[in-house]
One Martini backbone bead per residue (centre of mass of N, CA, C, O) as a GRO file, in nm:
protein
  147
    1UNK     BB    1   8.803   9.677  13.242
    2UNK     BB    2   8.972   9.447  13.076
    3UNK     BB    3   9.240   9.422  12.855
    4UNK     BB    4   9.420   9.299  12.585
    5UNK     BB    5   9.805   9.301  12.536
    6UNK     BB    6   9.937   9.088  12.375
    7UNK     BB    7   9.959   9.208  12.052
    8UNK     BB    8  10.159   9.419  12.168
    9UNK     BB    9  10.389   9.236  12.353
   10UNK     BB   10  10.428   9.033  12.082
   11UNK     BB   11  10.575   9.276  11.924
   12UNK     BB   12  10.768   9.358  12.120
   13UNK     BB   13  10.906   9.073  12.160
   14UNK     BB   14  11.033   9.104  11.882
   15UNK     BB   15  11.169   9.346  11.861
   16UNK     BB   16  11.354   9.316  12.085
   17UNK     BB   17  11.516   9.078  11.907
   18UNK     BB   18  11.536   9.262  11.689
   19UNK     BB   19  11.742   9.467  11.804
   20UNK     BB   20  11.894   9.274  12.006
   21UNK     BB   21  12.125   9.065  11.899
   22UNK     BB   22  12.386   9.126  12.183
   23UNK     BB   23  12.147   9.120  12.386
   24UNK     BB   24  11.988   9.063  12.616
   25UNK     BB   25  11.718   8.763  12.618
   26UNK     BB   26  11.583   8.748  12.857
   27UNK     BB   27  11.270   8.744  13.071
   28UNK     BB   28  11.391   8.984  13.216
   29UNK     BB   29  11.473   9.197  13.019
   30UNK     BB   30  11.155   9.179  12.840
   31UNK     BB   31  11.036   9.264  13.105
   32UNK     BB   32  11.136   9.500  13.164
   33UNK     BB   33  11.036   9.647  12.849
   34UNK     BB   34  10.719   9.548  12.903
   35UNK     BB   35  10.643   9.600  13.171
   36UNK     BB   36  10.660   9.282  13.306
   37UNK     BB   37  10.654   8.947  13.385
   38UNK     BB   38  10.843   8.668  13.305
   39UNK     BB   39  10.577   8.507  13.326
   40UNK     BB   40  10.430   8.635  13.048
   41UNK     BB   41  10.676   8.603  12.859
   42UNK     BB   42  10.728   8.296  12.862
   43UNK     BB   43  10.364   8.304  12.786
   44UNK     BB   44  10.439   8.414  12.451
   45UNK     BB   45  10.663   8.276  12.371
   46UNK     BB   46  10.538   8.001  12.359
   47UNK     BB   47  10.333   8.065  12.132
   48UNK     BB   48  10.526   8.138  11.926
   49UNK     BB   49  10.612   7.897  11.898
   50UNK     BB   50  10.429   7.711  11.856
   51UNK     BB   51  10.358   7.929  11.558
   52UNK     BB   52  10.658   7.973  11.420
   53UNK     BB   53  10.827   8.260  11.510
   54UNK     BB   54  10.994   8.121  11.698
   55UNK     BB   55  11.317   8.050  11.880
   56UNK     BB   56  11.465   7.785  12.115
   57UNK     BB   57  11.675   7.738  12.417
   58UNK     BB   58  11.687   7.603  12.707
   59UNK     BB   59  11.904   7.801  12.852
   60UNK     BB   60  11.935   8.009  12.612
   61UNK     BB   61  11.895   8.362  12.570
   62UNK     BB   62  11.835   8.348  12.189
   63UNK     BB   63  11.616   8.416  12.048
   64UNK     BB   64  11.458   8.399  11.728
   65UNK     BB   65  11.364   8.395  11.392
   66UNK     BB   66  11.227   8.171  11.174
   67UNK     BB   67  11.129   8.463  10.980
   68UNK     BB   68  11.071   8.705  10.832
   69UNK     BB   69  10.962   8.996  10.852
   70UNK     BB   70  10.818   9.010  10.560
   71UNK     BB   71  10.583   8.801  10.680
   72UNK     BB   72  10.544   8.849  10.941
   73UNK     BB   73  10.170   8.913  11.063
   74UNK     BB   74   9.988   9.058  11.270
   75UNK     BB   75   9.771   8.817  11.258
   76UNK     BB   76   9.979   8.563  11.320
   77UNK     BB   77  10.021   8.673  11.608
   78UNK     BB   78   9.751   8.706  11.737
   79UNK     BB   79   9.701   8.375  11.695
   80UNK     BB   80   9.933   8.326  11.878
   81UNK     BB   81   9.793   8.471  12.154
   82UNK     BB   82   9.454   8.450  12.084
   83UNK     BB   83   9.381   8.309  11.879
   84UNK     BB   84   8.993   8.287  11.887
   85UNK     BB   85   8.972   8.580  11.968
   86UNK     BB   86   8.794   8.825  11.990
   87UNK     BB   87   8.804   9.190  11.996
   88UNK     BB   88   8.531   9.192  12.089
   89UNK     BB   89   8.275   9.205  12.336
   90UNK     BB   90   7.994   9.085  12.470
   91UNK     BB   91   7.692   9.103  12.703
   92UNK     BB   92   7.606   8.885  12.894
   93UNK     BB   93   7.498   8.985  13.124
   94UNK     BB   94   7.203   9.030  13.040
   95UNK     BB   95   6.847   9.043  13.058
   96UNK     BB   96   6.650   8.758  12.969
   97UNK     BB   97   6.401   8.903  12.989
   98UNK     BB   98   6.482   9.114  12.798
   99UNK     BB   99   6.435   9.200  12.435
  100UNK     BB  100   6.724   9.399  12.461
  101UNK     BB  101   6.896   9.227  12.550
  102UNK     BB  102   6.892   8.972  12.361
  103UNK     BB  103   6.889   9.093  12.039
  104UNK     BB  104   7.104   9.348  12.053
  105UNK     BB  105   7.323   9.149  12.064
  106UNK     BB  106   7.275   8.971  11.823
  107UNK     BB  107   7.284   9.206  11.625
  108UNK     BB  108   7.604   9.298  11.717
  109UNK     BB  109   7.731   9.031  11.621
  110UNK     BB  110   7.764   9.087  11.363
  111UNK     BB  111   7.924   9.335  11.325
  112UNK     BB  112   8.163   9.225  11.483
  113UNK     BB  113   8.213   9.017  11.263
  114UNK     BB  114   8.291   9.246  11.037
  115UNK     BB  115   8.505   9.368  11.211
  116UNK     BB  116   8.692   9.148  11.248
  117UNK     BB  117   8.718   9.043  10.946
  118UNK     BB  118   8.860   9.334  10.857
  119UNK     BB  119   9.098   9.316  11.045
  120UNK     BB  120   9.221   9.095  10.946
  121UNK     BB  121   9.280   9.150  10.668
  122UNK     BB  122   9.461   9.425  10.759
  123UNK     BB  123   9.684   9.251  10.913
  124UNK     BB  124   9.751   9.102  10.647
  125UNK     BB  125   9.924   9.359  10.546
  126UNK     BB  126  10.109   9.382  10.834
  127UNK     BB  127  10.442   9.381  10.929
  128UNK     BB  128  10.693   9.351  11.097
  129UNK     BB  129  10.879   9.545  10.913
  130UNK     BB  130  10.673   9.784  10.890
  131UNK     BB  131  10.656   9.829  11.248
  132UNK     BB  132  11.027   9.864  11.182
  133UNK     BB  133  10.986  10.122  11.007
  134UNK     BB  134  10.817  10.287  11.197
  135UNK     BB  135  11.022  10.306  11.428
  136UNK     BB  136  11.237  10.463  11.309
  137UNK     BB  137  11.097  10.711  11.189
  138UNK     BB  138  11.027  10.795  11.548
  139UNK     BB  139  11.312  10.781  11.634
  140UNK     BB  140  11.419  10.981  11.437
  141UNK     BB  141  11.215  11.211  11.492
  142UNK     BB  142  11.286  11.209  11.820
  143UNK     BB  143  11.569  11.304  11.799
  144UNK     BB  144  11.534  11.598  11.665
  145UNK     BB  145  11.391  11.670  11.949
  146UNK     BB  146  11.431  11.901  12.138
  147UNK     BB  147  11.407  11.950  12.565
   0.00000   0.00000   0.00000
């Protein structure tokens, strides 16, 4: 079972972003540090760019962020690259002869939605400033451990 990681590679892809303001921004430099494939950066990126989160100019490898860090919120993020898909995801493949395939599934719908809802309340709380914030801080302290 495949899981989506847009929300995670659109994270790095703004990180990378501003963490690097003076180094290649090519999607290929960006695809190299999220170890995958140009063509999926290319298609994160526009999708940033559609949701105003970046800005770029085609033929100039200089994408920047077009908001604060401190207002871009993970839920943003989220949107811009997942829609309105949601986290959770119901098996539809059961048994549709069984009342037990039927309705475990409606019934555990409620729930996916209300966790949803609450992932959602919590994403607009934690913002990309955070985020890299919290990178310093780990790599702060893994500098100091020595190997």
């Amino acid at each position: 079972m495949k899981y989506s990681t847009k929300l995670s590679d659109a994270v790095h892809i703004l990180a990378f972003i501003v963490l690097n303001p003076n180094g290649s921004l090519t999607s290929d430099s960006i695809a190299e540090s999220v170890h995958t494939n140009p063509g999926c950066v290319r298609q994160l990126m526009s999708s940033l760019r559609r949701a105003g989160l970046i800005s770029s100019v085609k033929g100039h490898p200089k994408p920047s962020l077009t908001k604060e860090l401190s207002t871009i919120t993970l839920l943003d993020i989220y949107r811009a690259v997942e829609r309105e898909k949601p986290l959770l995801h119901l098996d539809t493949h059961t048994n549709p002869e069984c009342g037990v395939g039927i309705y475990i599934q409606l019934s555990l719908q409620d729930f996916f939605d209300q966790i949803q809802e609450k992932a959602e309340e919590e994403m607009k709380s934690i913002t990309l400033q955070d985020i890299l914030d919290r990178y310093q801080k780990k790599t702060v302290h893994l500098s100091k451990i020595s190997f």
